[in-house]
Every structure is written in structure tokens, then in C-alpha cells.
N, C-alpha and C positions, 0 to 999 in steps of 0.2 A: 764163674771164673773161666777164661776163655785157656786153653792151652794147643801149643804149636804142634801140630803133625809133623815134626821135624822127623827126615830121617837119620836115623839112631843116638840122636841128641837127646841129653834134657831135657824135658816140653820146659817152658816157661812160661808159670804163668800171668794172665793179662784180665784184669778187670777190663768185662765187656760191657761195650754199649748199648749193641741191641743185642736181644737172645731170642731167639725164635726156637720154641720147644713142643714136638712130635704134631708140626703141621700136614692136615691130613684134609684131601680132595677128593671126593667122587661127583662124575655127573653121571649118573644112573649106572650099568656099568662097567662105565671106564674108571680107571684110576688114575686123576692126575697128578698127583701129591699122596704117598703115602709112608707117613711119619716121620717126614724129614726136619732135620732140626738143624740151626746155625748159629753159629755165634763171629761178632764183630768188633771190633776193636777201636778205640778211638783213632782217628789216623791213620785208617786201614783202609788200602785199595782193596777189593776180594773181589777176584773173578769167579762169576758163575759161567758153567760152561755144560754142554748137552746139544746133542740133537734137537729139531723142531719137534715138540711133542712129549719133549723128556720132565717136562713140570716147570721149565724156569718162570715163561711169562705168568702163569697159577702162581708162582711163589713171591713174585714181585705183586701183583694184585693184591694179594692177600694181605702183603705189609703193608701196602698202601689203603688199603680198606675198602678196594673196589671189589673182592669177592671173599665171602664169607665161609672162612673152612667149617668141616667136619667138625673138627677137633684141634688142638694145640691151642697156644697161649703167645702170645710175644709179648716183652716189655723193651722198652727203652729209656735209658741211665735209670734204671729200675723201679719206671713207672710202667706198670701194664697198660696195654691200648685194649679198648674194646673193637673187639673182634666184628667184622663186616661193618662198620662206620667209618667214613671216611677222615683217613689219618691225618692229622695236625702238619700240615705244611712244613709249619718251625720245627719239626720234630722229622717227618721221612715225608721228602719229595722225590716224584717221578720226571724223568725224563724217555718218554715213551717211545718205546718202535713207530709205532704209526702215531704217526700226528696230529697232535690236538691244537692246530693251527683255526682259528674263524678268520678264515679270508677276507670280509668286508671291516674285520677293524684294523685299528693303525697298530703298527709294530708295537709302541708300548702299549696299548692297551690289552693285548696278545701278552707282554712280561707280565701285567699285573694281575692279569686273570686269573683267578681262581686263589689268589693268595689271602692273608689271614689277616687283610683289613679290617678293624674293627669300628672305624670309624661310619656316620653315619651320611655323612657326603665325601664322594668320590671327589679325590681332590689331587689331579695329574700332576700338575705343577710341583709339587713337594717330590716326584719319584723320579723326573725327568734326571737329574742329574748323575744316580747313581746308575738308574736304566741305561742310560751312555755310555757310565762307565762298563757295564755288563757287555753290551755288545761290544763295545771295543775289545774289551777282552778276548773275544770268540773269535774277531777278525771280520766287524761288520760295521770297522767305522767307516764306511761309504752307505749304510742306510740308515734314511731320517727317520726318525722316531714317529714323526706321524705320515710316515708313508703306510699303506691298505699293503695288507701282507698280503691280497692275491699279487701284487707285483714282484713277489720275491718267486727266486726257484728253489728247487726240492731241496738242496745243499741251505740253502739259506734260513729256511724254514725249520731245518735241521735243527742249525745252530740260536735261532729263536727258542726252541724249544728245552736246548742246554743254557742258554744265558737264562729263560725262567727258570729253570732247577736252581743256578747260581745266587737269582734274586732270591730266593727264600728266606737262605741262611740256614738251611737245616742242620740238623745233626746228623743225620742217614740220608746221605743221594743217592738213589736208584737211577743208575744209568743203564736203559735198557736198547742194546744197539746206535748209540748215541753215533759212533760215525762211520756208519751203513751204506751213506749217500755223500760223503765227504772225500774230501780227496787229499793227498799226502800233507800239504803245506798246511789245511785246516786242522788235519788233525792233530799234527803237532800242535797247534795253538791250545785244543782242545785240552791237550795231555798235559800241556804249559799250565794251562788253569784248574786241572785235576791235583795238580803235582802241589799244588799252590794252596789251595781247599786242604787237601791233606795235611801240610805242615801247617795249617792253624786249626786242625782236631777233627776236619770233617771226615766222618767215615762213610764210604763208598763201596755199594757193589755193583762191579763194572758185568755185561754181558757184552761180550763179541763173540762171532766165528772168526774172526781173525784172530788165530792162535799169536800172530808174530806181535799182534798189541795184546795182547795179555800176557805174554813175555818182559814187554816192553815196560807195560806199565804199572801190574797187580803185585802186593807183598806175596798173599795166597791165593788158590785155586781151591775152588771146590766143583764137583764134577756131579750131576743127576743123570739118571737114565731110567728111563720107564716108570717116572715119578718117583725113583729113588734115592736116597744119598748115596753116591757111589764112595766116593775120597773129599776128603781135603788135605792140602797138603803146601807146603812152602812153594810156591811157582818157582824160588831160583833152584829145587831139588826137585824138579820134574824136568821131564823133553819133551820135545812138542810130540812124539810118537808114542810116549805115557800117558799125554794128554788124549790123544784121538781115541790110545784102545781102551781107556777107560769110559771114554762116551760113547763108543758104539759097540764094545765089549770082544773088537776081534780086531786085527791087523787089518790096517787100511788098504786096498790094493788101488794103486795110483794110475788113473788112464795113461797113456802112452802118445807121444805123438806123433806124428806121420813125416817124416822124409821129406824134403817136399821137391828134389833129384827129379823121381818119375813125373814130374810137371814142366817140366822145363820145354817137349814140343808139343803142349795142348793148346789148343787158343784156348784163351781167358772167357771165363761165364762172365764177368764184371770188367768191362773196361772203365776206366776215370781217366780225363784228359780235360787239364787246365782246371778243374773246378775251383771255380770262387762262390760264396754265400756271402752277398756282402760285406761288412767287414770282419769276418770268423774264418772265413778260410779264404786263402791266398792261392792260386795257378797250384791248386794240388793235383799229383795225376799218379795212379796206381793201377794196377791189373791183380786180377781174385783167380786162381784157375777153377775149375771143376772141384770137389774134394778137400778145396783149401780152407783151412781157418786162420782168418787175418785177425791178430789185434790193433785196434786204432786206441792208440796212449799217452792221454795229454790229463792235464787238471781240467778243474772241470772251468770255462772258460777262455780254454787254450781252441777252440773250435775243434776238439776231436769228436766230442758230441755230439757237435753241427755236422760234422760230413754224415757220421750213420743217419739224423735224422733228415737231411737234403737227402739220399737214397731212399728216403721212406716214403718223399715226397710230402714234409712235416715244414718243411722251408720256402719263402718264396725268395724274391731279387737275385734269382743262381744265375748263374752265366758257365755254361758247361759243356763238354762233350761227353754221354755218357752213352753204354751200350753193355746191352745185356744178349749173350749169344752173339755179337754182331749185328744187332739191331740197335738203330740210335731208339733212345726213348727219351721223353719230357720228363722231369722232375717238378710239374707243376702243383701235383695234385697225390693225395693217397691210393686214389681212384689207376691215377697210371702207373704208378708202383706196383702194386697190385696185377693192374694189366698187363706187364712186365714180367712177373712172375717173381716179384720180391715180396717179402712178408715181414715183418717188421714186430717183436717183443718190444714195447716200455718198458722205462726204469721202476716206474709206479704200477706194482702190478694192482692194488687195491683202487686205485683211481682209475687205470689208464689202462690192465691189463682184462680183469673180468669182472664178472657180474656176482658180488658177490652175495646176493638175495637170489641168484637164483640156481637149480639143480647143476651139479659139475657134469652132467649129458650133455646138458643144453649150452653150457660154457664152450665146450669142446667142440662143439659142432656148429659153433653159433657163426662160424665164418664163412662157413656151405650149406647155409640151411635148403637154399635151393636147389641145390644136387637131388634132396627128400620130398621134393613139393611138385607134383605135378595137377595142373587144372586147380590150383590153390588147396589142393590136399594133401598134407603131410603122411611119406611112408615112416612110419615112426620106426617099424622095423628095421629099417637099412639105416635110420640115425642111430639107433641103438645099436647097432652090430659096429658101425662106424667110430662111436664113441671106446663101443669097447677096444678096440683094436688102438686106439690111439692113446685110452688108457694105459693099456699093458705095454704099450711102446716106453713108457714114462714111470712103470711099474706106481700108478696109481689101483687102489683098491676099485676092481668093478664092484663091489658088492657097491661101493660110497657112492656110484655115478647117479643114485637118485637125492642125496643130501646137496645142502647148500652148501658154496664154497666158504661161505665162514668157517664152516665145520672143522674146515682143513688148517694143517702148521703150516707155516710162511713158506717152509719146501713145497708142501705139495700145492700150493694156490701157485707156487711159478710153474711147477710142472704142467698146471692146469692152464697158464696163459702158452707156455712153451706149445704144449698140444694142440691149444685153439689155432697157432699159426702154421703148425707143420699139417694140421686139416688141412690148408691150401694146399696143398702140392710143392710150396714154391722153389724154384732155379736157384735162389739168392733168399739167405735167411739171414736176418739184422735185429740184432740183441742189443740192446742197452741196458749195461749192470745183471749181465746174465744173473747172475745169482745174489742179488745183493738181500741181506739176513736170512739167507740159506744155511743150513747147517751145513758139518762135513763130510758127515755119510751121504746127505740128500747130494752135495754137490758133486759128489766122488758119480753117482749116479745120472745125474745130468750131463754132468763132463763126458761121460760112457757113452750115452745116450747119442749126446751129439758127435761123438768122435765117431758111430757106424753109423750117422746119416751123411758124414763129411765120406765114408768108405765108401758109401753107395753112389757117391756126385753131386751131392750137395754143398753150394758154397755157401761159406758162412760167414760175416763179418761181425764182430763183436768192440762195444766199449766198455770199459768197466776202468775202474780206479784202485781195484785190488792189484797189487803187481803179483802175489802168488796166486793169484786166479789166468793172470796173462802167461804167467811161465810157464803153469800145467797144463792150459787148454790151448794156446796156439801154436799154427805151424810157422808164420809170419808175422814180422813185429810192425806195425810202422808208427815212431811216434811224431808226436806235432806240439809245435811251441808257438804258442802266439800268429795260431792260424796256418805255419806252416810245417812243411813237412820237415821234420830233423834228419830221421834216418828210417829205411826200410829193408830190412834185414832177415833172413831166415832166424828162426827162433833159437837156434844151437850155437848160434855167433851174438847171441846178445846175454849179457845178464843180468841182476838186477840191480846193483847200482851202474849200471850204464842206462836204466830206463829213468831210474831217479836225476841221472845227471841230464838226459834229454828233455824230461818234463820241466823238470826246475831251472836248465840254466840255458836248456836250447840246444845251439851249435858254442859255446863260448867254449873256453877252456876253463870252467870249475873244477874244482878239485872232486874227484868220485868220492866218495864214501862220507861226506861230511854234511848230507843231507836227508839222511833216512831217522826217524823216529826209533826204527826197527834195531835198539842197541844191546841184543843181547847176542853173545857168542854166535858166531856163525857152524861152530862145532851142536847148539841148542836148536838153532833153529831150524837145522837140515835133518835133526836129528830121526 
């Protein structure tokens, strides 16, 4: 029997659906689960929340049957599951952090994978119609069902991976980061078809860092830390400042952002004049000073995207004036970005950011390995001292620089691409989705991180789709709608439904406030 952590109410109680009872993890030893237990309700959003490393991904595996506890037991509608066998579909599906996308096959073939066909020929034609209906759902009626999912991008791929949860029909969805890589307008759709799953009985445990959707959208919260159960508790009888000190167990201290007055007679590190890409960006033109952190703030296909990656030199067809220092440079290539002294983080750190089969040393420094090589001989010594120095910049553990970066929680694998790019030296530093399924301690630490390399002269341009990631970490806002530029603004003259109304409706006269997902008390969520 499940009962409410209400505070100082009545509990009432609720026959549970699933019951997960003293699950318990070690890998040699670490402890990543210990004795934690949950219970779920039918019709129950439940956020789980934690730091990277705090036990949650360990606790989703284990329901799903991809890692075999210690100890504990789960049932669900009180049939027991056998433990480390992989779980019944119809019963708890995953929708994963990282992507279990196979790029050479066609979208549905990608929904139907892995589901609890029992039949002995594969036979598409009978799932076509409801798979359509699925992706519609998510906001993906412009791809064909047999389009090759390397065609789609990370967003899309995203929501591939939620319309397969959807297809299952389970009784327990394990939404794990589900819109991590999504941008405002998707995710309401997302919430739209969570919202919708819930009122016909599906029970759901949601994980985000984005506390302001777990507000938005969970009945309850339950909190891990250090693979423990911390609370569970009503989410509308928490704040989001309850929420934080009980995952990282101490008062959050919030970076600060910088004036940006004392810039007004520096020449610019980054000039942009006229830039077009195509058709993604239109005559955009901005200046970055020394020190500054610009956010660029569109959805994702608004070309805010495309500008950071045309600075990366990730673009070609550009038609531009661009100048780093006063120096024109081409944007042809990675190679002249580089040349420039720009360095460039991806959105996909597992893809596109490192290596992750091999030592976090060799990650680190894998961007100046020829600073260490003279006559084709590695000074290992001065990599190693170099690594270390760029570890402790990112407060990554030296002792871990000779482990693989698998080893590491999603925080620290970005810390580790972060590091791999500030090894460059560079003038100009270009983030996409700085932190995306970063925890809030981790990112409280990045934000720090990069606000004293912005104190030192380092300019930094950043995209991301989180809008309380652009309020905390930038000096300068500029957003873009359909390629161009809407407004660019000092960060203390904007706020955030003025970014919601720039991304979503442009330059028009929409009404502010009638477009954010984000509908819980403004008194909760500043909290």
C-alpha cells in the first residue's frame, strides 16, 4: 500500500502498481544503490531527482532488467519480475538518456524495435498506422516512417525514442531525461502526451534536472543521494530550494553574473557582420567583448544553432564578415576556427564530445597532443601534469585521469569535453547545450567554472534551450526567430517570459506569459 508523504496531512492510502523493495547496488567498492525502495501509483507522474552519480540511472536499469541488483525484489500489479532479466515491455518501458537510435534503419522500424512481438514474421504494414499516430503525437508529423533515422537530428531522435515508450502501452514508463535535447514547443507536446498516458492509468517515473518540469509536470518527488533515498514527498508541498538541498545536502550558491558597463570601450574578441548560412540565418551581426557570455536563444531550428556552429566552422554556403581580434577569418573549415583561436564543445558529448573507451588523461589532452611530442616521442610527463591542471580546473578527480570515461556521470563526461577544449588556449569559446542532463550541483560548478575563465578574457558564446540555464549563466542575451535576430539585450533588461515570447512568436505582438509549460507559481519556482 503506497501512502502520501503529505506534509502534516493524513497519508492516504493508494494501492500501488509497482513496488520496488530495499534495491541494493555495488560495483566493487562503490555503492550505487543502497536499500532504496519506491513505491508507484497507478496514474502517477513521480519524479526522481539526484545529482549525476546519486543512483538514479542504477535504479532505472534495474527496473528495466538491464542491471542485476544485489538485493531487493520489485513486483508490478503484484506480479514479481525476475530480477536481472530483461523486463516485459507491456509491463516497464524505457525511454533512455542516451539513445538507442540504429541509424541505418527507417523510423518505424526504430518504434518497433525491441517490442513484445510475438509473432513469427515481421509484418510492418499492420503497425504503420498507429506508429503515425505515435509520432504525431510528439510533433513529428513531417517525418516518414520509412525515412533512415541517420536523417533526423538529436531532438528528433529524442522524440523517436519517446513515441517507442508510447508504442508499448506499458504500465510503468521510465522517462529517463526524455527532454534533455528538446526545446520549449516539443516539450510541451511531450507533457501534452504524458499528461494524457496518465489519465488512462499509465504510471510514470519522470527524471529531469530541470526542476521547473518537475514542477510543472510530477504528482510526487522522490530525491537520491549518494545511492540513497533521501525524501519523497508531494512535489506541489516542496520548492524548488527543498528540492536542490535535499540532492546535494547543502544550500546552493548560485554563480553571479558580470556587468557588462565595464565593456562598453573594449574592442570586441568576436565581431559578426551580416552573417547568413543559407537559409538558417539571415544578415545577423553581433559583437562578443573579451570576458563576455553571450546567450544565443532560438528553438531548435530557429538557426540559433547554426550561428554557434558556422563559428565552429561546422557550416558551409556562409556569406559573412567575421573577425576574431580584428582579424577577418574564413568560416570554411574546423581547421580555421581553430586557427582563429575558437574552440567549439557539441551538444552530444558521447558522440561528438569524447572518447569514451578511452583514459579521461588522454581525453583532455587529446586536442594538443603535439605540444608533448617532439621527434615523434611523447613527453608523457608534461601530458600528465597538463591534464592534471585541467582536471582540477573542472574539479574532476586526478586520481580517475587514468579510468575510462564511461566511468564517469553525465557531469563529469561534460566536464571532460569542457576541459578537452579549454586545453586549446582559445580567444573564443562556443558551447552548444553547455550542460544538457548535467545535474545541479555539477552545473552550479561549470557555471563557476566558466564565469572565472570569462573574468580572465575569455569570450564565450553559448546555445542551449534551457531558459534557466541562459538566465544564470549569461551576461548578454540575443535571441533569433526564424533565422533572425529578434533582440539583443544585456541579461538584466530581459526576462524569461520575454525569451519565451522571442523564441515562439518572434518580433509579433503575442501575449507574454501564455506560452511557457513552466505553470507553477512564480513565488515556487524562484523559490
Amino acid at each position: 500500500m503506497l501512502q502520501d508523504a503529505n506534509s502534516g496531512a493524513e497519508p492516504v492510502a493508494v494501492q500501488s502498481l509497482l513496488c520496488a523493495r530495499n534495491l541494493t547496488k555495488h560495483y566493487g567498492g562503490v555503492k550505487a544503490l543502497t536499500g532504496v525502495s519506491l513505491e508507484l501509483a497507478p496514474g502517477e507522474i513521480h519524479a526522481l531527482c539526484g545529482e549525476n552519480g546519486a543512483g538514479k540511472s542504477t535504479f532505472i536499469k534495474i527496473l528495466g532488467g538491464l542491471v542485476h541488483p544485489d538485493d531487493g525484489e520489485i513486483t508490478v500489479d503484484g506480479h514479481a519480475l525476475k530480477l536481472g532479466s530483461r523486463t516485459d515491455p507491456r509491463l516497464i518501458s524505457i525511454v533512455h538518456q542516451e539513445l538507442a537510435i540504429v541509424p541505418t534503419l527507417s523510423v518505424l522500424d526504430n518504434i518497433l524495435l525491441g517490442g513484445a512481438d510475438q509473432s513469427a514474421i515481421y509484418r510492418r504494414g499492420e503497425y504503420r498506422d498507429s506508429v503515425r499516430e505515435h509520432l504525431d503525437s510528439v510533433g513529428l508529423s513531417h517525418v516518414k516512417l520509412d525515412a533512415p533515422a541517420s536523417r533526423l537530428s538529436l531532438a528528433e531522435c529524442q522524440l523517436v525514442e519517446i513515441a517507442r515508450g508510447m508504442s508499448r502501452q506499458a504500465k510503468v514508463l521510465l522517462l529517463d531525461e526524455p527532454t534533455a535535447t528538446l526545446s520549449d514547443a516539443e516539450i510541451v507536446r511531450v507533457f501534452d502526451v504524458a499528461r494524457k498516458l496518465r489519465d488512462q492509468g499509465t504510471a510514470m517515473i519522470f527524471v529531469s534536472h530541470r526542476l521547473d518540469e518537475v514542477f510543472a509536470l510530477t504528482d510526487r518527488v522522490t530525491v537520491f543521494r549518494n545511492g540513497q533515498h533521501v525524501l519523497t514527498q508531494r512535489t506541489a508541498d516542496m520548492t524548488t530550494a527543498e528540492v536542490v538541498k535535499a540532492m546535494i545536502g547543502r544550500e546552493l550558491v548560485h554563480s553571479k553574473g558580470t556587468p557588462p558597463e565595464g565593456r562598453a570601450d573594449v574592442a570586441p574578441r568576436l565581431s559578426v557582420s551580416s552573417l547568413t548560412v543559407a537559409d538558417k540565418v539571415k544578415d545577423l551581426s553581433v559583437d562578443v567583448a573579451p570576458g563576455e557570455i553571450l546567450a544565443v536563444v532560438g528553438q531548435l531550428g530557429s538557426g540559433a544553432e547554426v550561428l554557434v556552429e558556422a563559428l565552429a566552422g561546422l557550416r558551409g554556403d556562409i556569406s559573412n564578415s567575421v573577425k576574431v581580434d580584428g582579424q577577418p577569418i574564413k568560416l570554411d573549415s574546423i581547421r580555421s576556427s581553430l586557427k582563429a583561436g575558437i574552440a567549439y564543445v557539441a551538444e552530444d558529448r558521447a558522440d561528438k564530445g569524447v572518447f569514451l573507451d578511452a583514459p579521461i588523461a588522454i581525453n583532455i589532452t587529446a586536442s594538443v597532443m603535439a605540444k608533448f611530442s617532439k621527434a615523434g616521442i611523447m613527453r608523457r610527463a608534461g601530458e600528465q601534469e597538463e591534464a592534471r591542471r585541467l582536471a582540477s580546473m573542472f574539479a574532476i578527480d586526478p586520481k580517475r585521469l587514468p579510468h575510462e570515461v564511461s566511468t564517469l556521470s553525465g557531469g563529469n563526461q561534460q566536464k571532460v569535453s569542457l576541459a578537452k577544449a579549454v586545453a586549446l588556449a582559445p580567444r573564443l569559446l562556443l558551447l552548444n547545450e553547455p550542460t544538457r542532463g548535467v545535474d545541479i550541483g555539477a552545473r552550479a560548478e561549470i557555471y563557476s567554472t566558466l564565469r572565472k575563465m570569462a573574468d580572465d578574457g575569455l569570450a564565450i558564446v553559448f546555445y542551449s534551450t534551457d531558459l534557466e540555464e541562459i538566465l544564470e549563466l549569461a551576461d548578454t542575451v540575443l535571441t533569433v526567430f526564424r533565422g533572425r535576430m529578434v533582440r539583443h539585450k544585456p541579461r538584466f533588461e530581459i526576462d524569461g517570459d520575454t525569451l519565451l515570447h522571442d523564441i515562439v512568436a518572434g518580433d509579433s505582438d503575442a501575449s507574454h506569459g501564455h506560452v511557457s509549460f513552466r505553470n507553477q507559481p512564480a513565488e515556487v519556482r524562484n523559490a
